[in-house]
N, C-alpha and C positions, 0 to 999 in steps of 0.2 A: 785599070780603073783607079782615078786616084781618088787620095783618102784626104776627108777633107776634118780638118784639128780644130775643133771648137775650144777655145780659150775663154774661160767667164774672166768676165771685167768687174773686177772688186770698184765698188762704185762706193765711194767713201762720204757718206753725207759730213760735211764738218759744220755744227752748229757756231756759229760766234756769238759774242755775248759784248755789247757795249763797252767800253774802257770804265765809266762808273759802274758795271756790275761785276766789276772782274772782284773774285774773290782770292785773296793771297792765302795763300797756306801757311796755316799755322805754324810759327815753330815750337819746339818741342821747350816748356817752361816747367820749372821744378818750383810746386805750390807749399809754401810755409802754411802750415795748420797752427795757429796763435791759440793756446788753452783759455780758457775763460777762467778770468780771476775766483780761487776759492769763496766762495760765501763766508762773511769773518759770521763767527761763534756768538749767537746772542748772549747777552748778560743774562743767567737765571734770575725769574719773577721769583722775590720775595714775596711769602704769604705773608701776613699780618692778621693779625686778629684782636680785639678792643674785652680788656677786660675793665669793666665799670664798677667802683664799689661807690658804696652809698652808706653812710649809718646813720642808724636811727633813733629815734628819741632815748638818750639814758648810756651813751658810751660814743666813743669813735672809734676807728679801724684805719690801719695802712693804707696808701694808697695803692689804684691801679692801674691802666695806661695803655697804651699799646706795644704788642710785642710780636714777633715771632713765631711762626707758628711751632708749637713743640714745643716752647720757652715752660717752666716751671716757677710761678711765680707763688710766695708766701706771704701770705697777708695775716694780721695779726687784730681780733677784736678786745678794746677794753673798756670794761664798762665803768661806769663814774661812779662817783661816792652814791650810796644808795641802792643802786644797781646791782644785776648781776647777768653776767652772759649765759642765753638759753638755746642757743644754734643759729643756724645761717639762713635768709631765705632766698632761693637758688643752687643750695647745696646742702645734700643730707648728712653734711659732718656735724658731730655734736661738739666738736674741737674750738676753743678759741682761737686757735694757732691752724689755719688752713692754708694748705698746698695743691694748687690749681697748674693741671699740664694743659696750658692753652692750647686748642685746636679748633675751636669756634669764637664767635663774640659771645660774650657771657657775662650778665650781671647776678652781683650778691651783693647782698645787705644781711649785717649781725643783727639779730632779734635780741635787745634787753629788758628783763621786765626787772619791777620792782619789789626788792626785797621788805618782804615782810618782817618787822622786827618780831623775835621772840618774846611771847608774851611771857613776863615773870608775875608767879601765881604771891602775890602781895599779901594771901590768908595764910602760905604757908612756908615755914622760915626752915631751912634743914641743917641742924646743926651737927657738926663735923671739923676732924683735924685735918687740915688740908696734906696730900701726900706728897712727895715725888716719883709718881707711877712712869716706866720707863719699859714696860710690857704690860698685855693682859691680865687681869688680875687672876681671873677664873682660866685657866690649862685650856681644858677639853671644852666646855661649854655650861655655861648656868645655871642648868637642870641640876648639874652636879653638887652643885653648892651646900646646899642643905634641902632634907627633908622636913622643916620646921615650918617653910614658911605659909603653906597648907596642909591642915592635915585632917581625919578623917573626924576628928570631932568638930572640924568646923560647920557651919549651917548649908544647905544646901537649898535651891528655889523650887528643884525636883516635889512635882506633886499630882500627878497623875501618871499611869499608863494600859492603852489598851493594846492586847494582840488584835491583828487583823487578818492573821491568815498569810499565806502566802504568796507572791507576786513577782513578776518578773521584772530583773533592774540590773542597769549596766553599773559594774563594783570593781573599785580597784582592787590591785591583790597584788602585793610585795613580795611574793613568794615568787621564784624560780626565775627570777632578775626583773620581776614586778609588768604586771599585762592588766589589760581591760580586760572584764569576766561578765558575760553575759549569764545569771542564775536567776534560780527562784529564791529569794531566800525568808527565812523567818523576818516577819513585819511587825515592828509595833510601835504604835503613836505613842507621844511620850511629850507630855504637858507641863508646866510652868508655872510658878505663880505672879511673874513679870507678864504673861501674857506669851512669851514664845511658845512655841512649838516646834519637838525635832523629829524625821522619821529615822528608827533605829533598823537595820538593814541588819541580820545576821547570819551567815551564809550557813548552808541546808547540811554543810557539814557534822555542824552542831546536830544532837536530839532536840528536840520541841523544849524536853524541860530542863536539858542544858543551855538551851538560848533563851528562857523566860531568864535565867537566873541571870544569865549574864546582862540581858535587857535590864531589870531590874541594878543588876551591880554599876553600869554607866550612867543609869540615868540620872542616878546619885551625884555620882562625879563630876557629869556635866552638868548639873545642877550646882555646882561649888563654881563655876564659873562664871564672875557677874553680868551682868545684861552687855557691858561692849564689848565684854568678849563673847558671847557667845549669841550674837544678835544672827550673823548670819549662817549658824553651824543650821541648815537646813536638813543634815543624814547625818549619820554616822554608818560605817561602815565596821563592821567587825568578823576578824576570821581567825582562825588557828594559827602558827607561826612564831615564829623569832625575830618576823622583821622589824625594824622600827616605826614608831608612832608617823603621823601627818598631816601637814595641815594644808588648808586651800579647796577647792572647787565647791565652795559652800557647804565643806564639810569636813568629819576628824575620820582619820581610819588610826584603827584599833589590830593589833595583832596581840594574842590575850598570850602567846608564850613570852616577851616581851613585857606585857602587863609584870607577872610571875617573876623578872628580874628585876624591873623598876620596884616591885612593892618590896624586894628586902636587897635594895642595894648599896643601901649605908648600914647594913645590920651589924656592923661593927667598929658602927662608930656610937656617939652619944645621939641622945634626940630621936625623932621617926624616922622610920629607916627606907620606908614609900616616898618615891620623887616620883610617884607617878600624877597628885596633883599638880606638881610645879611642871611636869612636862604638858600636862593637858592646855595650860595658861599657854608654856610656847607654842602648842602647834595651835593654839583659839586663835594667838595673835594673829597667825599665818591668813586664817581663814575668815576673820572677821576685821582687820586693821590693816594687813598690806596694800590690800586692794585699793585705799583710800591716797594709799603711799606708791602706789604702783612698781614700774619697775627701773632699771636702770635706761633705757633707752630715754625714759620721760620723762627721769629724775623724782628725787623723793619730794619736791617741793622745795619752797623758799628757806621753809621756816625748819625744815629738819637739813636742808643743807648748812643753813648757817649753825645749828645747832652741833654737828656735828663738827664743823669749821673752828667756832668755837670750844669743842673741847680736846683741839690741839691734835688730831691724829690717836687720839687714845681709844682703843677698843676694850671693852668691858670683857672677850672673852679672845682666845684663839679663832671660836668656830665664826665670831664674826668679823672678823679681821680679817679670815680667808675670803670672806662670802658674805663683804659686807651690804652690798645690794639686795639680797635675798636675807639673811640673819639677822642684821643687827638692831634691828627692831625687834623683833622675837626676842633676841637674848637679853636687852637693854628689860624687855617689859616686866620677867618675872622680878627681876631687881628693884623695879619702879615701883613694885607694890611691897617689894617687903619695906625698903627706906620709908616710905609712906603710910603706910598700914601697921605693919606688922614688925618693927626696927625694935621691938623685945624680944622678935623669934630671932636677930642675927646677933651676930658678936659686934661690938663695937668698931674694932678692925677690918669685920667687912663690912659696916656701912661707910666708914672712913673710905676706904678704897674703893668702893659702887660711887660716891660722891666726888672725890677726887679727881676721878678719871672721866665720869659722863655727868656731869653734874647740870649742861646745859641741854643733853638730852632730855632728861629726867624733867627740868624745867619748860621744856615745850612737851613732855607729855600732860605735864600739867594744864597747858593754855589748851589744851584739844576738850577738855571735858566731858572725859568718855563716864560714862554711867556704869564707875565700879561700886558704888554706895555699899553692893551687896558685902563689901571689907570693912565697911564702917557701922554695920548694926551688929 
């Protein structure tokens, strides 16, 4: 039987493709990658910022411009004849000499107001050897001076008082580095014959008839205080203690073991030996006269800056030299009355030297025309 050999026929379809669609093969090409140029560096934006000064009626001021931001620029105000420079508005320096670290736009303008000339009191003439004062004349402070210049025979305006009983009332207290003291303490009204009236506070510490007496012993005292000093002494406060006297919040505080050193503490020298009148005057002043004068942020006014300007940097004592914004009105005052008043109770040498050195103080206490008359009857 033969075998019959089937052989498959590989049947080969061949596709052709037109001559315009023949595709060439690629050859093999090596692609340069070109970096793209770095981005060049911008110029840093300067900030700037516009400072404007402007001045105003009664002085000029540096100029100011635009700068920088960060720039520290000084500007300088000065005021003209007459004048006098009282702060900035736009800036809370009280400096004529301001230093501005721009970082906004910002206007300022110098405030000047007009100085008042010191009044010179043309009824009273103070005669005196002029000195060359080259420090304080008084050491420690005023008070110290003499005990002459009030003393307890003088008159007093004290003329009534009542007890009321007791009440509650917030009291200062110098004791144990000095606190507000909420007590009941001994009350008593206490009359005038100017018309004032003071309330006398006396802490519970006292007995009833230990604090009649002492009620009674101040009211005396503060009654030797003429009407402007002692216009606004509203209380008095008084407690046991060694601390020192006080003046201000419409009132004097009293520590009576302190009284006890003030009343013999010239007792070995000549004259009275209590300065505890002449200290009641400084702390009145505190309480009835500062406030008019206020404080150093708001300045003493026109007419005691220049007075002070005027008497050449001389201070009447150490303690206001230190602390002349707060003292030297106080210290200046007991001396204003003895030159004035009482210049038989000093030695000639210290009214020379009270004159010498604050002589234009003295002359604008004058133009104030506080109602001390109760030194002159």
């Amino acid at each position: 039987m033969k075998k019959v050999l089937f052989i498959p026929i590989l049947l080969l379809v061949l596709f052709s493709c037109s001559p315009d669609e023949e595709t060439e093969v690629p050859t093999n090409t090596v692609q340069t990658i070109t970096p793209e140029p770095e981005a060049e560096t911008p110029e840093p934006v300067v900030v700037q910022y516009t400072l404007t000064v402007t001045a105003g009626e009664g002085g000029n001021v540096t100029d100011g411009g635009t700068f920088d931001d960060g720039t520290e620029i000084s500007i300088t105000a000065t005021p003209d004849e007459g004048y006098e420079f009282v702060g900035w508005e736009g800036n809370d320096s009280s400096d004529s000499d301001l230093t501005i670290t721009l970082n906004s736009n910002q206007t300022v303008q110098p405030i000047f107001q007009t100085v008042q000339p010191i009044s010179q009191n043309e009824e009273y003439n103070y005669e005196y050897n002029q000195l060359d004062i080259n420090e304080p004349p008084f050491y420690d402070g005023t008070i110290f001076a003499s005990g002459d210049i009030i003393t307890s025979a003088d008159p007093s305006l004290f003329s009534e008082i009542e007890y009321k009983g007791t009440g509650q009332r917030e009291m200062y207290d110098r004791r144990n580095g000095g606190a507000w003291i909420n007590i009941e303490p001994y009350i008593f009204d206490t009359s005038f014959s100017d018309g004032l009236k003071t309330e006398i506070q006396i802490n519970s510490e006292f007995t009833l008839e230990e604090a009649t007496a002492e009620a009674n012993k101040y009211a005396f005292l503060i009654g030797q205080l003429p009407t402007g000093l002692r216009q606004d002494v509203q209380t008095i406060w008084i407690h046991r203690g060694y601390e020192g006297y006080g003046g201000g919040n419409d009132n004097l505080l009293v520590h009576t073991g302190m009284t006890e050193t003030y009343e013999n503490y010239l007792a070995f020298g000549e004259g009275d030996p209590s300065i505890v009148e002449e200290t009641l005057i400084h702390e009145a002043t505190h309480t009835s006269i500062d406030y008019y004068y206020e404080s150093i942020d708001a300045g003493y006014g026109a007419g005691w800056v220049e007075a002070v300007n005027n008497d050449k940097g001389c201070y009447i004592s150490n303690y206001a030299l230190q602390y002349p914004y707060r003292e030297d009105v106080a210290e200046i005052m007991l001396m204003y009355v003895a030159v004035k008043y009482f210049p038989e109770r000093i030695t000639p040498s210290m009214r020379d030297q009270i004159l010498s050195c604050n002589l234009n103080r003295i002359n604008h206490l004058d133009s104030l025309n506080l109602d001390l008359s109760l030194y002159s009857n």
